[in-house]
C-alpha positions as CSV (number, residue, x, y, z in Angstrom):
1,X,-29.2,11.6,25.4
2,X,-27.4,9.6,22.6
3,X,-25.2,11.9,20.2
4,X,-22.2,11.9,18.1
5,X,-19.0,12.4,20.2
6,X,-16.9,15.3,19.9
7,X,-13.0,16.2,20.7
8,X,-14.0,16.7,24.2
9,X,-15.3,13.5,25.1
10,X,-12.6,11.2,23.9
11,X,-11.1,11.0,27.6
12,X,-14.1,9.5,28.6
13,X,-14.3,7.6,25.3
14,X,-11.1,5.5,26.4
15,X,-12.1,5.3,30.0
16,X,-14.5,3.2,28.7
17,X,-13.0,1.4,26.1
18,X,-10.3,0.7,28.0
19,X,-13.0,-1.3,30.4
20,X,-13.8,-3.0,27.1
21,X,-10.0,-3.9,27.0
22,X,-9.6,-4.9,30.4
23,X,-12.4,-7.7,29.6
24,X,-11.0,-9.0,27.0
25,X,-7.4,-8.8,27.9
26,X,-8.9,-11.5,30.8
27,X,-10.9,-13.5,28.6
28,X,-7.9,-13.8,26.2
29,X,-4.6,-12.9,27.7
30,X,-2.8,-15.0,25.1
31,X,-4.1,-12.6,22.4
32,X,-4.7,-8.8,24.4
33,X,-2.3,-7.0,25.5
34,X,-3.0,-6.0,29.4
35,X,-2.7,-2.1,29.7
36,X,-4.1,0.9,27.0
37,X,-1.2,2.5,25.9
38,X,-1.3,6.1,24.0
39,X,-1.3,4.1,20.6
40,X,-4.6,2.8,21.5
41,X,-5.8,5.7,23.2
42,X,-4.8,7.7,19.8
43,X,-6.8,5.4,17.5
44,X,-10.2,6.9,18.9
45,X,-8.8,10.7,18.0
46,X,-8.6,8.8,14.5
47,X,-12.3,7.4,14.2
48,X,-13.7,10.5,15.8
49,X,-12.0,12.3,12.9
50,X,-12.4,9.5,10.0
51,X,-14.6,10.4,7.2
52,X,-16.2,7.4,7.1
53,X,-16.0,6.6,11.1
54,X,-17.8,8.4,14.0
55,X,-18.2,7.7,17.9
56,X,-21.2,7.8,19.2
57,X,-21.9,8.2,22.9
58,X,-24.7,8.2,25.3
59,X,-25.0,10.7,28.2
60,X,-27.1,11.0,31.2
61,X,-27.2,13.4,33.7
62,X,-24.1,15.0,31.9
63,X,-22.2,11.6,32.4
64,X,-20.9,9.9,29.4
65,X,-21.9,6.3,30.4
66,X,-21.8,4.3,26.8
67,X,-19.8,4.7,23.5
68,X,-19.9,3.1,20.0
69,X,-16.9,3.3,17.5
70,X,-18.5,2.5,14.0
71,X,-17.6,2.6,10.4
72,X,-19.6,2.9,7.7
73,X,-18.1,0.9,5.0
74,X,-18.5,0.5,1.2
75,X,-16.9,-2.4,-0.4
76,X,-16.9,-2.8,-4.2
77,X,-17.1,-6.0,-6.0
78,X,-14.5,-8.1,-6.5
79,X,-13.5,-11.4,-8.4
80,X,-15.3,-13.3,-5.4
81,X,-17.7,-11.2,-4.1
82,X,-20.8,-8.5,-5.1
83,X,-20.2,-4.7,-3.8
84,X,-21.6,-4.0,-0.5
85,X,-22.6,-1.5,2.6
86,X,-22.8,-2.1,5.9
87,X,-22.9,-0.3,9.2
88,X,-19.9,-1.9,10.8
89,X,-19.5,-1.2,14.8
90,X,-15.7,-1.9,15.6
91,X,-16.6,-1.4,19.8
92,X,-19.2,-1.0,21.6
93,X,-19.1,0.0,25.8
94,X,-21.1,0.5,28.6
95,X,-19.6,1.7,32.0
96,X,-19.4,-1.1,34.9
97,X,-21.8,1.5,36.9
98,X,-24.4,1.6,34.0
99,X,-25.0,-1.7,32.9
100,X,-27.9,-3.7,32.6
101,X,-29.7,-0.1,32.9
102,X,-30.9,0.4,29.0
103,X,-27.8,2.0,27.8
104,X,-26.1,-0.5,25.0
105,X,-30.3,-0.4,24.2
106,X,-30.1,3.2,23.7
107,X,-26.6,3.2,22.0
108,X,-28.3,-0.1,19.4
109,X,-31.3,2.3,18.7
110,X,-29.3,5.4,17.3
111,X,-27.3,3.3,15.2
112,X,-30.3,1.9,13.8
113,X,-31.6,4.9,12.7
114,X,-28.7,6.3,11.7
115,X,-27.6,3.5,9.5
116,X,-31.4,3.7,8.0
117,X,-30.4,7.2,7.2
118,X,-27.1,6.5,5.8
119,X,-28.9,3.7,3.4
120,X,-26.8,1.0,4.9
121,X,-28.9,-2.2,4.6
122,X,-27.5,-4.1,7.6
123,X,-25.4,-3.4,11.3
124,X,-22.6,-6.0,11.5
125,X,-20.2,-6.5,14.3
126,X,-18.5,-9.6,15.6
127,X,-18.0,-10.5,19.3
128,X,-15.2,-13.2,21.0
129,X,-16.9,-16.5,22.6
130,X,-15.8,-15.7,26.1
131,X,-17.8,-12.4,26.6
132,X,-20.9,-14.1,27.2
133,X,-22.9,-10.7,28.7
134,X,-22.2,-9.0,24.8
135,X,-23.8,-12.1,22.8
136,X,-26.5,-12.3,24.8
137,X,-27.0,-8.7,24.4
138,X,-26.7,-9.0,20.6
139,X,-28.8,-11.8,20.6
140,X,-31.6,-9.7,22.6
141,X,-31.7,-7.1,19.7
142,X,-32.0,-9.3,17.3
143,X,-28.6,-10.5,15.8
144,X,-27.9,-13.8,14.2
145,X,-24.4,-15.5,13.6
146,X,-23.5,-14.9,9.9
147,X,-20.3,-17.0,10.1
148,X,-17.9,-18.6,12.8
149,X,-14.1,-18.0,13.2
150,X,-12.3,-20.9,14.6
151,X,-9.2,-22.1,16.2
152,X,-7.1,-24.9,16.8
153,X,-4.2,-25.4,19.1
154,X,-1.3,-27.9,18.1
155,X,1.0,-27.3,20.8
C-alpha cells in the first residue's frame, strides 16, 4: 500500500532516511555530515506539515518499507526565466531489507499520478554521481539528465 504519511510514521520516516544519509555521508564524507541529529530528524515533522510538501510512504504487511519527501513547487517568472510547476522529490528511500523488490517502483507510480492530479507537468529530482543503484533506478523509469553540476578541486 502506498499512502501519504501521517504524524505517526515519521519514526520510521527517519529510520529510513537516515539509511539515505548514511550512503551519502560514505559516498561524500567531505560534504555529509556522519550521524542524523534531531535538526535533521525535525525537518521531516516540517514537510509532513508543509502546505506545499508531503511524505509519502509505502507499507507492506503493516511495515513502512519506502518513503518520498516531495514538494510541489510553483515558481513565477522572473527577469531570466518563464513561471513554472514541477513535482520536485527532495528524498526518496527504500529500506536495505526491501530493495530491489518493487518498492521505489511503487513509491515512482503514486507520485505520478499524484502529480497528474496536482497539474504538475513534470517530476524533477537530482541524484549525486556516486550513488550509482539511484541513477540507474531513475534511468529505469524513464528519467533523463536535464543539466550537470560540476566541480573542481584546486588544492
Amino acid at each position: 500500500m502506498v499512502r501519504f504519511a501521517e504524524e505517526k510514521d515519521l519514526d520510521r520516516v527517519n529510520e529510513l532516511r537516515k539509511q539515505v544519509n548514511d550512503i551519502h555521508v560514505e559516498g561524500r564524507p567531505d560534504i555529509f555530515k556522519a550521524g542524523f541529529g534531531e535538526e535533521i530528524r525535525d525537518f521531516a515533522k516540517v514537510i509532513l506539515n508543509g502546505e506545499n510538501s508531503d511524505i509519502i510512504v509505502v507499507e507492506r504487511d503493516g511495515i513502512i518499507c519506502g518513503m518520498a519527501c516531495v514538494d510541489y513547487v510553483n515558481r513565477p517568472e522572473t527577469a531570466y526565466g518563464n513561471p513554472r510547476s514541477f513535482y520536485h522529490v527532495q528524498e526518496i528511500a527504500v529500506d536495505e531489507a526491501f530493495r530491489r523488490q518493487g518498492v521505489a517502483r511503487e513509491l515512482f507510480e503514486f507520485m505520478k499520478k499524484d502529480a497528474q492530479q496536482r497539474k504538475l507537468p513534470q517530476i524533477e529530482l537530482d541524484v549525486w554521481e556516486f550513488n550509482e543503484s539511484a541513477r540507474e533506478f531513475y534511468e529505469a523509469v524513464g528519467f533523463k539528465e536535464t543539466r550537470r553540476w560540476m566541480e573542481f578541486g584546486v588544492e
